[in-house]
N, C-alpha and C positions, 0 to 999 in steps of 0.2 A: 259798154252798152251801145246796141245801133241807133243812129238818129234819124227819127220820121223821113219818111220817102215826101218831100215836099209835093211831088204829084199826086198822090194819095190824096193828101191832105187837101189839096185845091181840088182832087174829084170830089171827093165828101163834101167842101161847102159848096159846091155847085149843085151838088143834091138840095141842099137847107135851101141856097136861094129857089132853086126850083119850087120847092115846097112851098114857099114863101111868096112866091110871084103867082104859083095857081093856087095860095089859100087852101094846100090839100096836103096834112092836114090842117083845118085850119087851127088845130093845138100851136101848130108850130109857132103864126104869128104872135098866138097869145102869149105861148114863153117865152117866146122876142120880148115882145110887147113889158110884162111882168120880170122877167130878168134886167131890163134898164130902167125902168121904175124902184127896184130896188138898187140900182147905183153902179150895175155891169154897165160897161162899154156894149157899145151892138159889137163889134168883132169880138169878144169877150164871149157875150151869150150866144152868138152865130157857133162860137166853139164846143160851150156846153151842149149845144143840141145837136152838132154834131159827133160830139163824144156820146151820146144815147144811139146815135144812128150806127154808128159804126159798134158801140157793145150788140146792138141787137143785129148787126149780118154777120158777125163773129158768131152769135148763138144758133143763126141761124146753121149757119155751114160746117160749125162744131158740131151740131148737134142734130143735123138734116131733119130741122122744124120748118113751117111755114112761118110766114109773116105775122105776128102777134099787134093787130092797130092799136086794141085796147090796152094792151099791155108797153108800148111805143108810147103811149098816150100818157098812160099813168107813169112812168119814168120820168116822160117832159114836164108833169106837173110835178115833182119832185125835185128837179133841179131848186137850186145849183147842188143837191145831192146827189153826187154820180150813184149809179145802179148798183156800184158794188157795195159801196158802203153801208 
């Protein structure tokens, strides 16, 4: 099995901090916010919500959709149940 392209990885959570620093969306700090209140680490939850980011530009480019916010949204509130499950 290949192991993660660590650059990937650090582009993705530079997306999250992005997110997170312009509050857009502001979903994102909430399930910060709510993922370390129930007992994640913040790099722990910073993961989860990058693992929603990157299932939804896989769907996007799988599937040549547009951006789905409210559906992005409704994922983040779902953690820490990832999308597939």
């Amino acid at each position: 099995m290949e192991k993660s392209n660590p650059y990937a990885k650090q582009a993705i959570l530079e997306v999250v901090e992005n997110q997170l620093k312009q509050n857009d969306p502001p979903e994102t700090r909430e399930t910060l916010n709510r993922l370390i209140q129930e007992g994640y680490s913040a790099p722990e939850a910073k993961e989860f919500i990058a693992t929603v980011l990157v299932a939804h530009m896989f769907d996007m480019l799988k599937n040549n959709r547009p951006y789905d916010n409210s559906k992005y949204i409704k994922d983040l509130a779902n953690l820490p149940k990832l999308p597939w499950d």
